[in-house]
C-alpha positions as CSV (number, residue, x, y, z in Angstrom):
1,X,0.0,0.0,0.0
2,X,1.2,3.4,0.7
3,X,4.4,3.8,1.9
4,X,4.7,0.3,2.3
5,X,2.4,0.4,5.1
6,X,-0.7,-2.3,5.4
7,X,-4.1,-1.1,5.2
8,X,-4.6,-1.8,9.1
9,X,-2.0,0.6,9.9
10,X,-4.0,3.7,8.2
11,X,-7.3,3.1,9.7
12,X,-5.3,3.1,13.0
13,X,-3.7,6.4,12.3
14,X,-7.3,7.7,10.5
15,X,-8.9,6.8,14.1
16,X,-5.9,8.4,16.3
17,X,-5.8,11.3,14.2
18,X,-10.1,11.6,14.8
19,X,-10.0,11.2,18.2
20,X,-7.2,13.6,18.7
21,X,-8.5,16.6,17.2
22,X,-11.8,17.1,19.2
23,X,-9.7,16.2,22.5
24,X,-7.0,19.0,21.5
25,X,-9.6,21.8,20.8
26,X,-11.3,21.0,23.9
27,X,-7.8,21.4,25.5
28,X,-7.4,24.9,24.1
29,X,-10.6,25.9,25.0
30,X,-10.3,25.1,28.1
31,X,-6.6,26.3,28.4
32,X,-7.9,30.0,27.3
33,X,-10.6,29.9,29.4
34,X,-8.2,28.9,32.7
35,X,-5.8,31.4,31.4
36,X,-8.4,33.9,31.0
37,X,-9.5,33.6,34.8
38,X,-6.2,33.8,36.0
39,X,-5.3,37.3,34.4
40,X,-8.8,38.1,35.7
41,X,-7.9,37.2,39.4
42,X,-4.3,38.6,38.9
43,X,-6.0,42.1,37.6
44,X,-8.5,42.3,40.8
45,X,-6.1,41.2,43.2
46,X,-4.0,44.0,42.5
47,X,-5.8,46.8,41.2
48,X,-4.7,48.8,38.3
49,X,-0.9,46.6,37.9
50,X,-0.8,44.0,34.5
């Protein structure tokens, strides 16, 4: 086959590859959203400072 790899071998990547994308843009989401709070509690904690 392609790149002289079997036909098993692609739907295994074809599967990693579609489970992995939802799960990393959940990640981000949630990363912004954490980060987001935290500059949000850093900004009332100490007034007017960045």
């Amino acid at each position: 086959m392609f790149f002289g790899l079997e036909w098993y071998w692609w739907m295994l990547l074809l599967v990693l590859l579609v489970i992995s994308v939802p799960l990393k843009i959940g990640f981000l989401t949630w990363w912004n959203k954490r980060r987001q709070e935290k500059k949000k509690e850093k900004y009332g904690k100490w007034g007017d400072e960045e």
